[in-house]
N, C-alpha and C positions, 0 to 999 in steps of 0.2 A: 175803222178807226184804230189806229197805234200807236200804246201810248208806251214808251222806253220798255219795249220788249213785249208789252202787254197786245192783247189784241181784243178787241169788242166789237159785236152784231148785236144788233138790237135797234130802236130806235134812241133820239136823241132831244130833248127838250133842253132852253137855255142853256145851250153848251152842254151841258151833261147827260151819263148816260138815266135814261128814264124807260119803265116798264119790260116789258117783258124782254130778256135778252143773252146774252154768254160773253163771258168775258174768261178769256186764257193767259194765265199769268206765263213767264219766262219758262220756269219747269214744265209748262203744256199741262198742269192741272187746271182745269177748266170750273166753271160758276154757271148754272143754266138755270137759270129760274128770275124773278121780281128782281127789277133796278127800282130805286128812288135815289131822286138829287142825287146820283153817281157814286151810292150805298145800297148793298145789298138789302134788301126789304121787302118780307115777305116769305112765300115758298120757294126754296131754291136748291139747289145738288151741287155740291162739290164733289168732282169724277178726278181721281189722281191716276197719277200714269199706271200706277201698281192695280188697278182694277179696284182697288176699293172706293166706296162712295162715306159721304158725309150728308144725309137728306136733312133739312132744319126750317126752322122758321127764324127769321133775320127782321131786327129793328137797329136801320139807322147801321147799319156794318157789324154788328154783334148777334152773331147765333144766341136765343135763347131758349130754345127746346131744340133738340136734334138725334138723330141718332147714327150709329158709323157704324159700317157694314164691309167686313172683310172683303178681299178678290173672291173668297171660295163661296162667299154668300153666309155667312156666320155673320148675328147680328150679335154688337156688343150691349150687353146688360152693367149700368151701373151697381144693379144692386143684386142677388144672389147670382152671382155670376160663377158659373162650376165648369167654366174652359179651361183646362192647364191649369187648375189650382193644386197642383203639388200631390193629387192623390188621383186625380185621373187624367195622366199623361198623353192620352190619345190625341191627333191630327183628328182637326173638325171630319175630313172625309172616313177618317176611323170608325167615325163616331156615327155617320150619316151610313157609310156601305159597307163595315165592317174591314176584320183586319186582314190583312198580302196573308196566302200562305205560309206556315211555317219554315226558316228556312232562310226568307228574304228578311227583306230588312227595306223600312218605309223612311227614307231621310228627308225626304222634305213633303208638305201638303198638297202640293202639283203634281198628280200621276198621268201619265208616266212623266217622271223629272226632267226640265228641259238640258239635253244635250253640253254638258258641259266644255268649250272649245279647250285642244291641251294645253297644258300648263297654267291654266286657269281655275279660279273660285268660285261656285255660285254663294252669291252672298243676299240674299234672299229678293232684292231688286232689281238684279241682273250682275254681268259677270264681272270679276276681277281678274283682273291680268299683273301680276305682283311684278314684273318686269319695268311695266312703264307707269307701273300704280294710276292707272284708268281703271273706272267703274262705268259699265256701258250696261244699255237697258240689255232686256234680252234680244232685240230687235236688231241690236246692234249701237244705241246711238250714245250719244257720249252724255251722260248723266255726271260724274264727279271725279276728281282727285286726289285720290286715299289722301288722308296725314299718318304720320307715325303711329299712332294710338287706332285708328280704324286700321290700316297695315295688318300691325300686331293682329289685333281683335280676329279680321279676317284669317290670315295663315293660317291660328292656331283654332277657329271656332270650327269652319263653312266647311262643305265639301269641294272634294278638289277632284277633277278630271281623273285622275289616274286612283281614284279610290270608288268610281262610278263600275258597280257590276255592265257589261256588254249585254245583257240579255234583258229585258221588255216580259213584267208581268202586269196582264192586264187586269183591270181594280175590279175585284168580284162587285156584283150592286144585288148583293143579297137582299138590303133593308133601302127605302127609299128615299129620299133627302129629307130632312125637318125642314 
């Protein structure tokens, strides 16, 4: 079943989608878990392109317990949350396998860092090409079209191909994931 872009497996009662099922929205972030009357209900996973998931309980199309779980496997805490809070700067993998030798320098949470194409930005969802201001997954596919203000943002934030060391250090795993 295809609905303007949408796509749904599952089974189907009075027209709608009903019980166990997946439904892929346009961006290809996907829903797998409980349909009712053609509303999420129940246990279910939002999988986004970026590898992070959203696990929850759903009444009627509203999460209302859930919880979001980074691409690297970091779950988020709403409440004493101590990632990145301004005094302990480290990358989750920092933090799980310790830090690159002395020397290097760790610019994004994905080791080794995906291959930056030249004249291009990684900008944390995949690349930028400031040429023809396309934002493509890392696979290649065509995710977005910069405005002004992302542009900007990107140029002067993200790493840029020609600032990428040529050498490959591999991530010591001294301490073992939390």
């Amino acid at each position: 079943m295809e609905l303007i872009g949408n796509r749904y497996k599952g089974k189907i009662k009075n027209g709608r989608m009903e019980g166990d099922g997946e439904y892929t929205f346009p961006t290809d972030t996907k829903y797998v878990g409980e349909i009712k009357d053609g509303k999420f209900h129940g246990k279910g996973v939002l999988y986004f392109t970026n590898g992070s998931q959203y696990k929850a309980t759903w009444e009627e199309g509203i999460a209302i317990d859930g919880t979001f779980i980074f691409p690297d496997g970091l779950v988020y805490r709403n409440k004493n949350w101590d990632y990145c809070d301004g005094y302990d700067r480290r990358f989750y993998t920092e933090r799980c396998y310790g830090f690159i030798p002395p020397g290097e320098t760790q610019l994004t949470n994905v080791h080794p860092p995906p291959l930056i194409p030249d004249g291009c930005y990684d900008c944390a969802d995949g690349f930028y090409d400031p040429k023809i201001r396309v934002i493509t997954t890392y696979s290649g596919e065509f995710l977005r079209n910069a405005d002004d203000n992302e542009h900007e943002w990107i140029v002067s934030t993200c790493r840029r191909a020609w600032d990428v060391p040529l050498t490959d250090i591999p991530l010591q795993t001294s301490c073992k994931q939390i």
